[in-house]
N, C-alpha and C positions, 0 to 999 in steps of 0.2 A: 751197351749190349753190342754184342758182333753176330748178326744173322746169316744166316743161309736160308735158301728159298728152294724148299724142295716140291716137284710137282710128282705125287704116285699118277700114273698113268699103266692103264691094261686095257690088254681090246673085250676082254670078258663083260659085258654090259649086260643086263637081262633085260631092257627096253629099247635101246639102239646098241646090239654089238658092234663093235670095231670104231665108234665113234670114234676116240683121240685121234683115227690117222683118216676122220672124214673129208674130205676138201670144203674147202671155206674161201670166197677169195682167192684162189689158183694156192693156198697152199693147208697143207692138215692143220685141224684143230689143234694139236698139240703143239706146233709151233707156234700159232699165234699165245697160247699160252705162254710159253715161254720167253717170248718177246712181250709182252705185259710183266712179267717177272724182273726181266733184264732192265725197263725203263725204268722200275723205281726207285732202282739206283741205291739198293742199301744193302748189296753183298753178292755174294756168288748165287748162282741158278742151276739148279741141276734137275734133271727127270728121273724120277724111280721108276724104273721100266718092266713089266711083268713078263713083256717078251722081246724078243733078241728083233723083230721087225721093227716095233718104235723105237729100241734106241737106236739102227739105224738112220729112219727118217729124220730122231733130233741129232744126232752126230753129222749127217747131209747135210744139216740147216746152221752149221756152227754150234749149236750147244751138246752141254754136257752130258751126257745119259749115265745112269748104272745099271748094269742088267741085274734084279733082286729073281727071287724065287717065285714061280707065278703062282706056286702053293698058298701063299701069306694071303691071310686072311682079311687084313683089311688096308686102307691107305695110311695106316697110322704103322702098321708093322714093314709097311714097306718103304717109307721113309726113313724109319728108325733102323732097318737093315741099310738104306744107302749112304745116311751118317757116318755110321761104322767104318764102311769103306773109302768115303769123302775125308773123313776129318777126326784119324781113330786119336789124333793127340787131344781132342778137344777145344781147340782155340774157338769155335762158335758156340757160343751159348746162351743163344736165342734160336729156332727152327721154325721158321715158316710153313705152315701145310697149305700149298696153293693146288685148286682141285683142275683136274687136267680137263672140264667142260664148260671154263669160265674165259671164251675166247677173247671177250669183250668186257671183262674186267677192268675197272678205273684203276692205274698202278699205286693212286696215291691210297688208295685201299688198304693197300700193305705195309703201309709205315702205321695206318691207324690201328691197327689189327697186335701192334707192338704194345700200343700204350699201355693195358692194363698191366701189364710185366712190369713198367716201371712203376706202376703203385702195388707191387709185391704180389701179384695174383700167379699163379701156376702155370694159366692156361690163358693166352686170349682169345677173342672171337669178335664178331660181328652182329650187331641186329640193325635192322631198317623197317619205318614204321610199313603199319599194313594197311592199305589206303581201299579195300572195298572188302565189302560183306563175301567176295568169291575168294577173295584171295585169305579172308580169316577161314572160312567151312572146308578148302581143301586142306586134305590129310598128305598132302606132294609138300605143302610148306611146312614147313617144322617153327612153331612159338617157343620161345624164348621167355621165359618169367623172369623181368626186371624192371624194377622199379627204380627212375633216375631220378638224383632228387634234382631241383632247380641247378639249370645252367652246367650241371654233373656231365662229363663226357664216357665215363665209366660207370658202369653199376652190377655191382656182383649177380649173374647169373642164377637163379634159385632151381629151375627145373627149365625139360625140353618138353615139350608134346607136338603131335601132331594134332590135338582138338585146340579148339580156339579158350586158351587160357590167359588170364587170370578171366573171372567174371566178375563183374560192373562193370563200373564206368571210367574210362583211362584208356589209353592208346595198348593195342596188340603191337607185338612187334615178331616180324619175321627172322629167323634166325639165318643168318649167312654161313655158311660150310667152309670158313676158313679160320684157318688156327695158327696162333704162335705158341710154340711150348718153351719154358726154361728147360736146356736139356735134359737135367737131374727128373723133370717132370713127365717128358716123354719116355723118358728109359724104365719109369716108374708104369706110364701108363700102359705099355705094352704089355707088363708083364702081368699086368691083372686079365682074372679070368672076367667073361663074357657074366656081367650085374642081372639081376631079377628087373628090374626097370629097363634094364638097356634091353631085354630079349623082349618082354612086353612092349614098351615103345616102338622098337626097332631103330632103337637111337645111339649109337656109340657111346656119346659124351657122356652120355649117363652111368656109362662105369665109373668117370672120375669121379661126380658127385657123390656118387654111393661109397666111395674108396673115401670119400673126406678132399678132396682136391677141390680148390678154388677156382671155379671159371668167373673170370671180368668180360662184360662185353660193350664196344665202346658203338656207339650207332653213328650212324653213315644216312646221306639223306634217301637214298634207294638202293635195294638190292641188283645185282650184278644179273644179268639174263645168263641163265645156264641154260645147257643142249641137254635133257633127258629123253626124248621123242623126234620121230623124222619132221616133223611139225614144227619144233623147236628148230635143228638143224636148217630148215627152210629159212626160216628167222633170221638166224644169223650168219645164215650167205646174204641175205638181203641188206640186211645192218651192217655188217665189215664190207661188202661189194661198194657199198655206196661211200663209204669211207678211203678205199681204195680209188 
């Protein structure tokens, strides 16, 4: 595979606006982003930018920006608009969707996020086990239905919820917000319209599953601290400050 690492980024937020260009450590969330991108060392990094201010600030920081449409509706069309513009011969076909509130992302993350692509899956992704009764009951975590057999690093995706699924007895797993597409799979997924599950849920990925698309998701031993709240943002000035 030959990947690209694209980050959608927009200051439209409906629980912290303008977070990507929040300060963190004397510099915006969106770069530390993109410096988690750059270490992993497995292809180009670029920002899908919804306004002409962040790609500023990632053009100031050494990285690449695209300015996409700030109309587009989700982080999946606005990557697949800055493809277009990145790399319209096609030479990558592999795409990373790395989400622009994951300051403190482990980079080796996104080489694992590849693997199910090489066992033939459409889509990859991410889960990490759910280690307290708070973190299964909140509807902020999104569950992941997979079942890995013995020593398995990948296990086909079945569904998404926000309620704490599968029931019995067996490990919950949290779903992580990062994606690898084959490109043929992203240029597919855009163009499907908004699934009966995915507007019930309020879950993206659920278009694929409904469309017949394979998601693999390969688990990681903890999920990555995202900034969705000023409380959060608190967090992780305190976490990268202390790393700086």
């Amino acid at each position: 595979m030959t990947p690209i690492i694209l980050i959608p980024a927009r200051l439209g937020s409906t629980r912290l606006p303008g977070k990507v260009l929040a300060d963190i450590a004397g510099l915006p969330m969106i770069v530390h982003v993109l410096r988690r991108g750059q270490e992993a060392g497995l292809g180009p990094v670029a920002v899908a930018c919804g306004e002409a201010e962040v790609a500023d600030v990632v053009e100031k920081n050494g990285g690449i920006a695209v300015l996409t449409d700030p109309a587009l509706a989700s982080g999946s069309d606005r990557i697949h608009a800055a493809l277009d513009v990145l790399d319209p011969n096609g030479r990558h076909d592999a795409i990373i969707n790395l989400q622009g509130d994951l300051p403190a992302i482990d980079p080796a993350y996104l080489a694992l996020v590849l693997r199910p692509l090489a066992l033939g899956y459409d889509i990859g992704t991410l889960v990490a086990p759910i280690t307290s009764a708070e973190e299964a009951a909140s509807p902020s975590v999104v569950k992941a239905v997979c079942g890995f057999a013995e020593g398995a690093a990948v296990a086909p995706a079945l569904y998404f919820s926000r309620n704490p699924v599968p029931s019995g007895e067996g490990p919950l797993w949290h779903h992580i917000g990062i994606y690898a597409y084959r490109r043929e799979a992203l240029g597919r997924f855009v163009e499907l319209a908004p699934s009966p599950l995915e507007r019930r849920e309020k879950l993206e990925q659920l278009r694929a599953l409904e469309a017949g698309m394979r998601i693999g998701a390969a688990h990681v031993p903890h999920a990555p601290f995202g900034v969705d709240t000023p409380a959060d943002l608190e967090h992780a000035r305190i976490l990268l400050g202390a790393k700086n």
